[in-house]
C-alpha positions in Angstrom: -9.6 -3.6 1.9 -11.5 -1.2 -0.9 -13.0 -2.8 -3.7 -13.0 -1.9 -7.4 -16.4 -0.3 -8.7 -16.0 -2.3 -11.9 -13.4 -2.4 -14.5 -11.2 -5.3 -15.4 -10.6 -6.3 -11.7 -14.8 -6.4 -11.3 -15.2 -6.8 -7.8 -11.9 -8.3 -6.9 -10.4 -6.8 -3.3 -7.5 -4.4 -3.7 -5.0 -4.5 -1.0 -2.7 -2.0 0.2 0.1 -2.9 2.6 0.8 0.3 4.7 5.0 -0.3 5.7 6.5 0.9 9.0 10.1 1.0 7.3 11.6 4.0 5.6 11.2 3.0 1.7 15.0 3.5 1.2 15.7 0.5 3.8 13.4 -2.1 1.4 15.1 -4.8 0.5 17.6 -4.6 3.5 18.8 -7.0 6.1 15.9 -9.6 6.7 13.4 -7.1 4.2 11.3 -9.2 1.5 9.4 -5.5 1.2 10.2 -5.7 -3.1 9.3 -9.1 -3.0 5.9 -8.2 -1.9 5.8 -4.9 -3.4 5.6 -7.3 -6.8 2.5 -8.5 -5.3 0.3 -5.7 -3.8 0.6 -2.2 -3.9 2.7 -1.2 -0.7 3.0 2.3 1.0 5.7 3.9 3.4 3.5 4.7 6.0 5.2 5.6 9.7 3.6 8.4 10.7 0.3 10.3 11.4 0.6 12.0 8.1 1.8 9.6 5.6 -1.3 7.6 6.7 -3.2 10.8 6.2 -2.1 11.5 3.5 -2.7 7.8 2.1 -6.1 7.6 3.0 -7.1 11.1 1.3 -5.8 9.9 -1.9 -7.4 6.5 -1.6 -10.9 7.1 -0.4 -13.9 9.0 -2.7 -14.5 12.1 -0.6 
């Protein structure tokens, strides 16, 4: 979890859910991806460089 430095969400956690499924097949068969996607921010991640790529824009370098 990364927390907020301040703002309107003080010190509340902020939760990312990194999903193994292709986007386009959210919401299929047994999915409830959207229904959480409502919830916390969720990210296609399935390979070495989506998660790369996630991280770099989520962490202060």
């Amino acid at each position: 979890m990364l927390r907020h430095a301040g703002g309107a969400g003080g010190d509340r956690p902020v939760v990312y859910w990194l999903n193994p499924e292709q986007r386009s097949r959210w919401g299929t068969g047994d999915s409830a991806a959207p229904a959480y996607a409502e919830l916390v921010e969720m990210h296609e991640c399935r390979t070495a460089r989506q998660l790369s790529t996630l991280v770099g824009r989520l962490l202060p370098v």
